[in-house]
C-alpha positions as CSV (number, residue, x, y, z in Angstrom):
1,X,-34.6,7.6,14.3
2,X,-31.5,5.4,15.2
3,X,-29.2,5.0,12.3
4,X,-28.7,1.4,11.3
5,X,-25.0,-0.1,12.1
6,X,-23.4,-2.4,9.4
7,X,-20.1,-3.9,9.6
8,X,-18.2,-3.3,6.9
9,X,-16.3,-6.4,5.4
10,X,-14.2,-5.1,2.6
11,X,-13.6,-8.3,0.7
12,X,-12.4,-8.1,-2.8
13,X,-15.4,-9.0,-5.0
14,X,-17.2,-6.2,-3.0
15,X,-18.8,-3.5,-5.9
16,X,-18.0,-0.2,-5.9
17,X,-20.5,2.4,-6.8
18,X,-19.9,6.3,-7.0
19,X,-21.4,8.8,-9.4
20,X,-19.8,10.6,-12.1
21,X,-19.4,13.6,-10.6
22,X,-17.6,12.1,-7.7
23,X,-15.0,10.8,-10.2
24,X,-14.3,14.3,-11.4
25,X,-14.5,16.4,-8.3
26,X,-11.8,17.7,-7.1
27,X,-9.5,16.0,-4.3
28,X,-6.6,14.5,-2.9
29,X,-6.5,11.5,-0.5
30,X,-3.4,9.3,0.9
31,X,-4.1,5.3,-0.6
32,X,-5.0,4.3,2.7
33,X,-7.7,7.2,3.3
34,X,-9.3,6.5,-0.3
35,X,-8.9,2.2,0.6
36,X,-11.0,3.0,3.7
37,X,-13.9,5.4,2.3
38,X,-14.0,2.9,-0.6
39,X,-14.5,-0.2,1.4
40,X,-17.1,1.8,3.2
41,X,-19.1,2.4,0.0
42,X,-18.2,-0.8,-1.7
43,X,-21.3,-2.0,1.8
44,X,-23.6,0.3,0.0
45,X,-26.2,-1.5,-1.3
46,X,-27.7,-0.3,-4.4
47,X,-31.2,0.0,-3.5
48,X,-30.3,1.4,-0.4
49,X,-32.8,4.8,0.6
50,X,-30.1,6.2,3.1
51,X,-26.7,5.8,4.9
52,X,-26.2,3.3,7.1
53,X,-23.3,3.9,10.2
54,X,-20.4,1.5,8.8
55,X,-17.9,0.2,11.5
56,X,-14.4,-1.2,10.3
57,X,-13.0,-3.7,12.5
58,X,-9.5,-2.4,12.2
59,X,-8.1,-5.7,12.4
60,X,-9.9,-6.8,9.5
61,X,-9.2,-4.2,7.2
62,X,-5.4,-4.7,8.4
63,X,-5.1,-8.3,7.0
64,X,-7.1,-7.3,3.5
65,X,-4.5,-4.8,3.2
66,X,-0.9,-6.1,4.8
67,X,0.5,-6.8,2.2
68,X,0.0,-3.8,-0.2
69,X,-0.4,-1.0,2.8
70,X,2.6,-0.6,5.3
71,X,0.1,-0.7,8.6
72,X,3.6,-0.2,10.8
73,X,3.4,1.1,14.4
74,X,0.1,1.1,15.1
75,X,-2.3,0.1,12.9
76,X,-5.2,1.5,15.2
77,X,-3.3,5.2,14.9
78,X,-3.1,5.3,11.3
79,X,-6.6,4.1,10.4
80,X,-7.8,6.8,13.0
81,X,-5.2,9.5,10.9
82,X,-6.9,8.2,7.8
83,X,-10.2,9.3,9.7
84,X,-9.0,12.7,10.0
85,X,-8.0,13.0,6.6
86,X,-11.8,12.4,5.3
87,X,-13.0,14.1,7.9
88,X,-10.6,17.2,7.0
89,X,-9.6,17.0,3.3
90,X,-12.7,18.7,1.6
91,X,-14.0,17.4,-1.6
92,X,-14.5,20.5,-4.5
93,X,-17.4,19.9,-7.1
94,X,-16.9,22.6,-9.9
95,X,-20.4,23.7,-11.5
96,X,-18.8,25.9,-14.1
97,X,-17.1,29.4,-13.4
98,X,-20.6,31.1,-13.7
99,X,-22.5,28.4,-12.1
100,X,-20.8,27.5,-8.5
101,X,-19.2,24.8,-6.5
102,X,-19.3,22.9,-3.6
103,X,-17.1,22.5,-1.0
104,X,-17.7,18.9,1.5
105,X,-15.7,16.6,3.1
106,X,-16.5,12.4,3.1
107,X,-17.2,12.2,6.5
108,X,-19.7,13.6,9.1
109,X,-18.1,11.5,11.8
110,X,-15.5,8.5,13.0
111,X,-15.9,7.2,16.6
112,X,-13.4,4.9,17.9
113,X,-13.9,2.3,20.3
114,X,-10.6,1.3,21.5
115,X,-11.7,-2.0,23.4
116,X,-13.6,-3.7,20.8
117,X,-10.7,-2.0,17.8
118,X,-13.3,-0.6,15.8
119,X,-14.0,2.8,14.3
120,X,-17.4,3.9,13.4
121,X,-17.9,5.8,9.9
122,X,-20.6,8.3,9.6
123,X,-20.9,9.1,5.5
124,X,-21.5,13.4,4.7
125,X,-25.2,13.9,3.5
126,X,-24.1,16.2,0.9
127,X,-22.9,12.8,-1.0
128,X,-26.5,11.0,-0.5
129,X,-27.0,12.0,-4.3
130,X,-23.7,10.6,-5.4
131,X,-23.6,7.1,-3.9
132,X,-27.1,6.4,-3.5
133,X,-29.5,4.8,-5.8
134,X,-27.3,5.6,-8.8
135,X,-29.0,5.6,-12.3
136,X,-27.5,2.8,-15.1
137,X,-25.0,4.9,-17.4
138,X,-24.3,7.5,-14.8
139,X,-21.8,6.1,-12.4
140,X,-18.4,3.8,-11.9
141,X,-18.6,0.4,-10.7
142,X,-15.6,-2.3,-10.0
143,X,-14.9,-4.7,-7.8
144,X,-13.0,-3.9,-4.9
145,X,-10.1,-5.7,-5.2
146,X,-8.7,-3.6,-8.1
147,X,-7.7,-0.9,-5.9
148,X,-6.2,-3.0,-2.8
149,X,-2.6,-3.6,-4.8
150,X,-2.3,0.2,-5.5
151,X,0.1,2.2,-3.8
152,X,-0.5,5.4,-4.7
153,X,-4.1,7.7,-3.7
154,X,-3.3,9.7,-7.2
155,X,-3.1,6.0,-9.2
156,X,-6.2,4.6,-6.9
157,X,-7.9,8.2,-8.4
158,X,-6.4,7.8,-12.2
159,X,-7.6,4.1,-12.1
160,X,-11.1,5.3,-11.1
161,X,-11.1,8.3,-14.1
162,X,-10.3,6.0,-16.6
163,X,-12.0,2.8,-15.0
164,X,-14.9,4.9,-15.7
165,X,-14.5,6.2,-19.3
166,X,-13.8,2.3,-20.4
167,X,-16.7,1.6,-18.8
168,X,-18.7,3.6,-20.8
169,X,-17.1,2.7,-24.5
170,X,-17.0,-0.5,-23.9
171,X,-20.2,-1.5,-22.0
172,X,-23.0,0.9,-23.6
173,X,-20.9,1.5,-27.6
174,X,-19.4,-2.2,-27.8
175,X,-15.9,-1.4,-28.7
176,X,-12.7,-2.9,-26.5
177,X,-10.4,0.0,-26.5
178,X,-11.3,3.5,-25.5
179,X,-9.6,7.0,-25.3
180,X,-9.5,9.3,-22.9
181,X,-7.0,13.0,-23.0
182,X,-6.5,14.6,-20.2
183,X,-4.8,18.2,-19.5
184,X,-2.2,18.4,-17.1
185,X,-3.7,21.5,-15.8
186,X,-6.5,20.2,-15.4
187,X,-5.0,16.9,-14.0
188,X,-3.1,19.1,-11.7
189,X,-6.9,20.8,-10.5
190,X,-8.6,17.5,-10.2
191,X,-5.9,15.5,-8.3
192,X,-4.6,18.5,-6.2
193,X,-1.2,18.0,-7.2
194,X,1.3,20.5,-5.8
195,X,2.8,23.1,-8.0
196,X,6.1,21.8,-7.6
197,X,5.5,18.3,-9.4
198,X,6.9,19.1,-12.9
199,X,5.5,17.1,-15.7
200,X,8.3,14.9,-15.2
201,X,7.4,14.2,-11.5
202,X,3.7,13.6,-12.8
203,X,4.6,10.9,-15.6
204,X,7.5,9.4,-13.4
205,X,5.6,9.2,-9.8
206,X,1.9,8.9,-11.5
207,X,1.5,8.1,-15.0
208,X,4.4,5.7,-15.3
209,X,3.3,3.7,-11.9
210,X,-0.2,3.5,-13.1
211,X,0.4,1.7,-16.4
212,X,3.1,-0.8,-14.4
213,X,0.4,-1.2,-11.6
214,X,-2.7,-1.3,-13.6
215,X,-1.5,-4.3,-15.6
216,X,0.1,-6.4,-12.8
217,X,-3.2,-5.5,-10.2
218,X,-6.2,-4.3,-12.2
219,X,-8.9,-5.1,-15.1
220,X,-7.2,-2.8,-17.3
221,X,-4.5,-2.0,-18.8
222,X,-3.2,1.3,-19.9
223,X,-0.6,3.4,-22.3
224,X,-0.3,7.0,-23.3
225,X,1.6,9.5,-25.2
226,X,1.7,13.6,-25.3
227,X,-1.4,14.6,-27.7
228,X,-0.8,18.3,-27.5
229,X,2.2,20.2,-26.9
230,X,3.3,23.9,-27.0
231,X,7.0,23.9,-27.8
232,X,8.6,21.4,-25.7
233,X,6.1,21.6,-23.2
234,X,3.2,18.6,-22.6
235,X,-0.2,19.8,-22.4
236,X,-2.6,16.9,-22.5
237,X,-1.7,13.5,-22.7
238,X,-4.0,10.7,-24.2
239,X,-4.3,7.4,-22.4
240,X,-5.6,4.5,-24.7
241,X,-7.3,1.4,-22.3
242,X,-7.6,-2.2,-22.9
243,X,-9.0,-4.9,-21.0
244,X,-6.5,-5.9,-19.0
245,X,-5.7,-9.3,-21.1
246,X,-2.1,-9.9,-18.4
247,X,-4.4,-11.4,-16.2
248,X,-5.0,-15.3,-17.4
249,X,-8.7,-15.6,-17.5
250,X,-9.9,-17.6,-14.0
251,X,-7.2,-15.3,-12.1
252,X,-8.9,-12.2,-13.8
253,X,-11.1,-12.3,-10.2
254,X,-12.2,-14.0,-7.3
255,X,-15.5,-15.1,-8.9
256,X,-13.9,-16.3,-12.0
257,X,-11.6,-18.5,-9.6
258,X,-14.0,-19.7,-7.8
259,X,-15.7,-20.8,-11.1
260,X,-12.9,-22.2,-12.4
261,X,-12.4,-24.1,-9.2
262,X,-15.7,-25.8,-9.3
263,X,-15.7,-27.0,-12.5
264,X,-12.0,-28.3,-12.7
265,X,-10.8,-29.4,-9.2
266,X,-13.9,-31.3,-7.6
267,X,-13.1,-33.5,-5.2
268,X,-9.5,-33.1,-5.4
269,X,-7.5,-32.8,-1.7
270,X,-7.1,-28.7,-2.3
271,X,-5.6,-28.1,0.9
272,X,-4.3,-30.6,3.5
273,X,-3.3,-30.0,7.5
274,X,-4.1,-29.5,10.3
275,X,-6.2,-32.3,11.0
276,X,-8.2,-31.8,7.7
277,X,-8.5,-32.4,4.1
278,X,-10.5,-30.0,1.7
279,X,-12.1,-30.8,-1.0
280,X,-14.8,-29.0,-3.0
281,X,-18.4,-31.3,-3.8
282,X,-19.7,-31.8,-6.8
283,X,-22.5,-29.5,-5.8
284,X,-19.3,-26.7,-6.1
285,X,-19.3,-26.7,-1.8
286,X,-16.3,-26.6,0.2
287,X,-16.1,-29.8,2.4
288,X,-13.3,-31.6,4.6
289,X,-13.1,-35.3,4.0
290,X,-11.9,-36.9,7.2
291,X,-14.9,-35.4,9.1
292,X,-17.5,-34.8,6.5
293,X,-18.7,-31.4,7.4
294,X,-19.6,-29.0,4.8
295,X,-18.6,-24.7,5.5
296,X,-21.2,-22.7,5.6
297,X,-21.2,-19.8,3.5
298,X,-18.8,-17.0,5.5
299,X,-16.5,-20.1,6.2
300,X,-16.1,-21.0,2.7
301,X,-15.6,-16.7,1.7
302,X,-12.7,-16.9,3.6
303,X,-11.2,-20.2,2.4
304,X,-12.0,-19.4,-1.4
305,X,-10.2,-15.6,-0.3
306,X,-7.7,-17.6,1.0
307,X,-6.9,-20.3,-2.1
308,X,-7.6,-17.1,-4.8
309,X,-4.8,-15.3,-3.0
310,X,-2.6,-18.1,-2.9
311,X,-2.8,-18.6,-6.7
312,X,-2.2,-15.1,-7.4
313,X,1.2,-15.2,-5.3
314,X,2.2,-18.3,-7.3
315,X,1.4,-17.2,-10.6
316,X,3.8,-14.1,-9.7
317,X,6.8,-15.9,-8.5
318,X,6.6,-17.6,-11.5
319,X,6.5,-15.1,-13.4
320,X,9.5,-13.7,-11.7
C-alpha cells in the first residue's frame, strides 16, 4: 500500500500533539531540527490511523521562520542537515532501571528533490503510539507558533516540559498557576546537556533565556528559584508558570486576532496598494473594494498571517 503524501504547511495556529512520554524522553535537537519535526506533527491529524509521508517545501518553511532562524548560505543545505540530525540523533525512553528503555530516532527517512526544493519526511514507527490518536489528559498540545520565536532546541524542549505540566493544573484542576521542580541531574539526562555546562552555564544559556523568551514569544510565562541545595550547590530548581498575561489579549494568537479583526475593523481600508483596497465584510471575509472580489480561504490565511504579524512587529517597536 502507497503511503499517502501531505504537504506540510506549518502555519502558526497549526496544533501540536505529542504524548507524555515524548516530553520526557531523553534528547537533544538544534531549534531548527525540533521547528522541522514539529511542523511535521503539528499536519497530524488527530484522528489519524497512520503516518502520512509529509513534504516541506523548503521555501515555505524558510519564510515562516526568517526572521527567528538564521537560514544563511543555503537554506536547502541546512534543512537537509536538520534531516540528518532526526535521522541520527536517537531519542532515549527510560522504563525504569529494572524495566528497560528504548532507543529510536524521529525519522525513518528524508528524500530530497532538488528541482521542485522539497524534502520528503518519513515519521519512525516506533512513535505511532506517541503521536497518534492520543487519549484526552495524556498528551501536550499548543499552537505552533509558540515555538517559531525560540532560539534555543533546549528552550523549544523546557517550553514543551512545562507547556505540559500547566496544561494539566490548569485545564483538568482549575487553578492559573502551577509548579513544576526539576533536578539538574536529571535536567542534564533529559536534555543531554554536556558535562561541561555548570549550573551557571544552565541558568545563564537556558533558564534565564526561557523566562525572557517565554514572555516576549509564548502563552506562558515563567520564574524560578533553587528549591534544594546541598551547600552551595543547586540541586533542583522550581519553576512557577502563569498564563502569559504580557501578551494584550487579541495579540495573544492568530485566531484571537482574527476575531478581534472581525468584530472591530469591518469595512475599514486595512491595507491599501498595489492596485487594491482591503477590507473585511461584515460577514468577517476578506474583500478588495475597487474590484469586488472576495479571497477564498488559503488567500485570506495568508493575508490574516500577514496583518497578525504586522501587528505583532508594531506592538514591539513600541514597546521598545
Amino acid at each position: 500500500m502507497v503511503q499517502q503524501q501531505i504537504i506540510v504547511k506549518p502555519r502558526p495556529t497549526n496544533i501540536v500533539r505529542k504524548a507524555d512520554k515524548l516530553i520526557k524522553a531523553r534528547y537533544s535537537l538544534s531549534s531548527l531540527a525540533i521547528k522541522v519535526i514539529t511542523s511535521v506533527i503539528a499536519m497530524i491529524d488527530k484522528n489519524d490511523a497512520d503516518f502520512k509521508l509529509y513534504v516541506i517545501k523548503v521555501q515555505d518553511f524558510k519564510e515562516l521562520t526568517n526572521k527567528n532562524t538564521k537560514l544563511g548560505g543555503s537554506a536547502y543545505q541546512q534543512m537537509i542537515d536538520a534531516c540528518n540530525e532526526l535521522m541520527n540523533k536517537k531519542i532515549e525512553f527510560i522504563d525504569g532501571v529494572d524495566v528497560g528503555f528504548m532507543l529510536t530516532r524521529w525519522i525513518a527517512s528524508a528524500e530530497y528533490f532538488a528541482g521542485a526544493g522539497e524534502i520528503e519526511i518519513e515519521i519512525s514507527q516506533k512513535l505511532r503510539p506517541l503521536l497518534l490518536q492520543l487519549k484526552e489528559g495524556n498528551y501536550l498540545n499548543y499552537e505552533l507558533e509558540n515555538i517559531l520565536a525560540l532560539k534555543s532546541g533546549y528552550v523549544i524542549r523546557l517550553y514543551e516540559l512545562l507547556k505540559h505540566e500547566y496544561n494539566k493544573i490548569a485545564r483538568y484542576k482549575g487553578h492559573t498557576t502551577a509548579t513544576y521542580e526539576i533536578s539538574i541531574d536529571d535536567f542534564r539526562n533529559d536534555f543531554k546537556i554536556p558535562d561541561s555546562y555548570r549550573y551557571d552555564n544552565i541558568k545563564t544559556q537556558i533558564f534565564n533565556k526561557a523566562v525572557k523568551e517565554f514572555k516576549e514569544h509564548t502563552d506562558i510565562s515563567v520564574t524560578y528559584e533553587p528549591s534544594r541545595k546541598r551547600g552551595k550547590k543547586v540541586l533542583s530548581v522550581e519553576f512557577t508558570i502563569r498564563e502569559n498575561t504580557h501578551i494584550e489579549p487579541h495579540l495573544k494568537d492568530l485566531r484571537s486576532f482574527i476575531s478581534y479583526m472581525r468584530k472591530h475593523r469591518v469595512n475599514e481600508d486595512i491595507y491599501k496598494g498595489k492596485g487594491m483596497i482591503l477590507s473585511i465584510s461584515a460577514k468577517g471575509r476578506i474583500y478588495d473594494k475597487k474590484s469586488s472580489r472576495e479571497y477564498n480561504k488559503n488567500e485570506s490565511q495568508t493575508v490574516w498571517e500577514q496583518w497578525y504579524k504586522l501587528a505583532l512587529d508594531d506592538k514591539n517597536q513600541n514597546k521598545d
